[in-house]
C-alpha positions, 0 to 999 in steps of 0.5 A: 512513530507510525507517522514518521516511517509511513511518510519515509516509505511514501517518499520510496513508493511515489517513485515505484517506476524509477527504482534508486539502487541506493534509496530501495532494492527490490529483493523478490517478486511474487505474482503481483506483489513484490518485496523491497528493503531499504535503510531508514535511520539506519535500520533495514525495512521491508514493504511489499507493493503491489499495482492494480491490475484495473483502474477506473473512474472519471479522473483525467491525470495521476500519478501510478496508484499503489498499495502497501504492507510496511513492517514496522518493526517486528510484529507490527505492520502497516497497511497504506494506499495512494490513489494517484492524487491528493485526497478530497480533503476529510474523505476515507478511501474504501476498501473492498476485498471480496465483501470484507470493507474498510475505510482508510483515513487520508492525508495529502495523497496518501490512505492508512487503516484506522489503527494496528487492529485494522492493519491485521484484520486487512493482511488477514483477510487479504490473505484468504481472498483474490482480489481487492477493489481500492475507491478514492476521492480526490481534490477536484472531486473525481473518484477512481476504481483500482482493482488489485489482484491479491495472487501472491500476496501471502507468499511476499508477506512471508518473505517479507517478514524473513528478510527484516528480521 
C-alpha cells in the first residue's frame, strides 16, 4: 500500500507550482514547509512539502526538487524526495541533516527512507535540526546539492497530523 499512495501523491507533488484546487488545497504554510490535503480513493491525505532553500551541482536542466512527509494513515508516515530528474539507475539519494545520514532507494525520479523505521528516525531528527542537504544521481550521471531550510517543519508536521485525523 505504501507504494500505491507514494505514487498518488507523487503525481500531486510534480506539479507544486501549478496547484489544481480540485486535485490539492494548500491548507497552511509554516516558514519553508507547508501543509496540503487532498482526496485519494476517497479518503482525506496530508503531506507536507518543502523546496531547498540552495541548489547546486553540474546538471543543466530539471524540474523543481522537493522534499516530502505524506501521512499514510495514522501513525504511519512517509518520507520521499525528488531531485528534479530520473535517478541514476541502482543509486541511493543521500541525505545529510546536520551530521545525521541516510540513504534513500530510488525509482524513476522519485527517493523513499528504506522502511517505517527510517521515516521515523528522519522526521525525529529533522525535528531537532535547521537544516538538511539532499544529494542525488541522475541518468546522465550529473549529481545535485539541494539545501533545505528545516525552520518550520515541526510546526506543519503538527498541523498536518490535526488536519488528517
Amino acid at each position: 500500500m505504501r507504494k500505491i499512495v507514494c505514487a498518488s501523491i507523487v503525481g500531486l507533488a510534480v506539479c507544486f507550482s501549478a496547484l489544481s484546487a480540485s486535485a490539492q488545497v494548500k491548507d497552511k504554510t509554516f516558514k519553508d514547509w507547508t501543509v496540503y490535503t487532498t482526496n485519494l480513493q476517497g479518503s482525506k491525505t496530508c503531506y507536507i512539502a518543502s523546496f531547498p532553500k540552495s541548489k547546486t551541482g553540474n546538471y543543466t536542466k530539471r524540474d523543481d526538487p522537493y522534499f516530502l512527509v505524506t501521512r499514510i494513515s495514522d501513525g504511519v508516515y512517509e518520507v520521499s524526495t525528488s531531485s528534479g530528474y530520473p535517478y541514476k539507475v541502482g543509486s541511493d539519494v543521500s541525505v545529510d541533516i546536520q551530521g545525521n545520514k541516510f540513504s534513500m532507494f530510488t525509482k524513476g525520479e522519485l527517493a523513499w527512507a528504506k522502511d517505517s523505521k527510517e521515516d521515523k528516525q528522519i522526521i525525529d531528527i529533522i525535528k531537532k535540526k535547521g537544516t538538511m542537504n539532499v544529494k542525488g544521481t541522475s541518468t546522465k550521471g550529473t549529481y545535485s546539492v539541494d539545501k533545505y531550510s528545516l525552520m518550520g517543519f515541526t510546526a506543519a508536521y503538527n498541523r498536518m497530523q490535526s488536519v488528517c485525523k
